[in-house]
C-alpha positions in Angstrom: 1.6 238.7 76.3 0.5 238.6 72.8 -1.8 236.6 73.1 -3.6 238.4 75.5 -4.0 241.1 73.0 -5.4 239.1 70.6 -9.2 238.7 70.2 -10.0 234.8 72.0 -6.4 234.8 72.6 -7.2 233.3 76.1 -8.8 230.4 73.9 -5.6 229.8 72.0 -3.6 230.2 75.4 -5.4 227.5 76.9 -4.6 225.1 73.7 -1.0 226.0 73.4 -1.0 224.9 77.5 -3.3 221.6 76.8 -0.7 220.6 74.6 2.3 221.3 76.4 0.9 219.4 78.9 0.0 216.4 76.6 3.8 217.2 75.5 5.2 216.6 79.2 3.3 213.1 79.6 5.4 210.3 78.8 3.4 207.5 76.4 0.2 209.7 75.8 0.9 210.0 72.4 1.8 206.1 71.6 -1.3 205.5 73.8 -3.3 207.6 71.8 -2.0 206.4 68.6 -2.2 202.4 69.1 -5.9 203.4 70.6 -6.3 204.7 67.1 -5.3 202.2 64.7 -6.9 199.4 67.1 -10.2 201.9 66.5 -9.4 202.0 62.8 -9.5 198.3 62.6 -12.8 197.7 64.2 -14.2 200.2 62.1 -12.6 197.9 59.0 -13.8 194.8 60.1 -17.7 196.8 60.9 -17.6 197.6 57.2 -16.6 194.0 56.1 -19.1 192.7 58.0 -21.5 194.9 56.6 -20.3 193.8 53.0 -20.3 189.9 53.7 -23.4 190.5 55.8 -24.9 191.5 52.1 -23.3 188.3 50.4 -20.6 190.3 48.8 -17.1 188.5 48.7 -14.5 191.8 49.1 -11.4 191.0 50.1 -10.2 192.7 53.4 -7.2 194.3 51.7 -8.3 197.1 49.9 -11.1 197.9 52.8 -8.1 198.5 55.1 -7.3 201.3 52.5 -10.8 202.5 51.8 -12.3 202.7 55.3 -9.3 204.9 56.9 -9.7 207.0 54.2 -13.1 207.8 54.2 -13.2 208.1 57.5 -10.2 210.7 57.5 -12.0 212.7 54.2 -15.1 212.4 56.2 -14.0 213.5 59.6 -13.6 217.4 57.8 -16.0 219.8 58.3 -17.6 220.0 55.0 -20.9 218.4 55.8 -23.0 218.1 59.3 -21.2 214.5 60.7 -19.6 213.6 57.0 -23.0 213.5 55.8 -23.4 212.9 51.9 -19.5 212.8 51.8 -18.8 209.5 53.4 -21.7 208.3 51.3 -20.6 209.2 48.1 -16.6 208.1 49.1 -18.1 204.8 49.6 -20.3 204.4 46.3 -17.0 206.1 44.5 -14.6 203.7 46.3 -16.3 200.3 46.8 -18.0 200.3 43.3 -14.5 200.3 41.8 -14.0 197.1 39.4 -11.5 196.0 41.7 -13.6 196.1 44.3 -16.9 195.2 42.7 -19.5 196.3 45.2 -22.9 198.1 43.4 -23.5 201.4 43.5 -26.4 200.8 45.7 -24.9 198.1 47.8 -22.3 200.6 48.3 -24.5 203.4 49.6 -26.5 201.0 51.5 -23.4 199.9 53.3 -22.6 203.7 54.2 -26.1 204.4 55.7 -25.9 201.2 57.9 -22.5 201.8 59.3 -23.3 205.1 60.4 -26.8 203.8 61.7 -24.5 201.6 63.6 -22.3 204.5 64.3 -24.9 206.2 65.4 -26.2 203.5 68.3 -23.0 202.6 69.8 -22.7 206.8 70.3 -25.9 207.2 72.0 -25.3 204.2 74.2 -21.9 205.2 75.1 -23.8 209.0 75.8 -26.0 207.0 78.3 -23.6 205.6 79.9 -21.5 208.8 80.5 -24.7 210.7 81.3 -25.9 208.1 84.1 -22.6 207.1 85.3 -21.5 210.8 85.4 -24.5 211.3 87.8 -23.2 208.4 90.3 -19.9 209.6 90.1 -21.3 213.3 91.1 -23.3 211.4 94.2 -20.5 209.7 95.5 -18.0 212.6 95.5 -21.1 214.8 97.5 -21.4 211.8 100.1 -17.8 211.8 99.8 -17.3 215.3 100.5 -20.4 215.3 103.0 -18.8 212.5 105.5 -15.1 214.3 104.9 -17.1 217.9 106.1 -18.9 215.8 109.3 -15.4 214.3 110.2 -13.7 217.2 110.3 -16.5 219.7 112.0 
């Protein structure tokens, strides 16, 4: 009821429900979670990639400490998609002597992964724009044939 009072409250109503719901699913959450880390690691090994693909020898060890965390820092909304931020966590974090990347390596790095970022979003928007459409003709014939069987 207090919610309903509240300006948007119907907003924050649905939310509170979405999650209850998500709350109710068994395994959603571990799902959700191993589909995370599996994400994070591909994102690790991109960035690796990236840095061997520039003749750089990093080990993998500390890039399973900086990617996740530049990638959590980055995710806030301070900056259109991370912009600027995830670039300068990279040149911060993989110029560190331990690590021993170049400022400019480092940046370069940063633009290219989210180049590649960037690709593998619009083709995965294609494929949700043209296979939404097919899915949206086959439920019409689907519903057309169930309307002609039943009238």
């Amino acid at each position: 009821g207090l919610l309903r009072r509240v300006p948007r409250g119907d907003v924050v109503e649905r939310g509170l429900e979405a999650c209850r719901a998500v709350g109710r699913a068994r395994g959603v959450v571990g799902r959700v979670l191993a589909i995370s880390v599996l994400l994070t690691v591909v994102c690790v090994f991109q960035l690796l990639t990236l840095v061997w693909g520039y003749g750089m020898r990093v080990p993998w060890v500390p890039m399973f400490l900086v990617v996740p965390s530049v990638i959590c820092i980055s995710a806030l909304p301070l900056t259109p998609n991370g912009l600027g931020v995830r670039d300068n966590l990279y040149l911060y974090l993989l110029s560190l002597p331990e690590i021993g990347v170049s400022p400019n390596t480092a940046v370069a790095i940063s633009l290219v992964a989210f180049a590649g970022s960037l690709v593998w979003s619009a083709v995965g928007g294609m494929l949700y724009v043209f296979r939404r459409r097919q899915q949206d003709l086959l439920d019409a014939v689907a519903d057309e044939t169930a309307a002609e069987a039943g009238g």
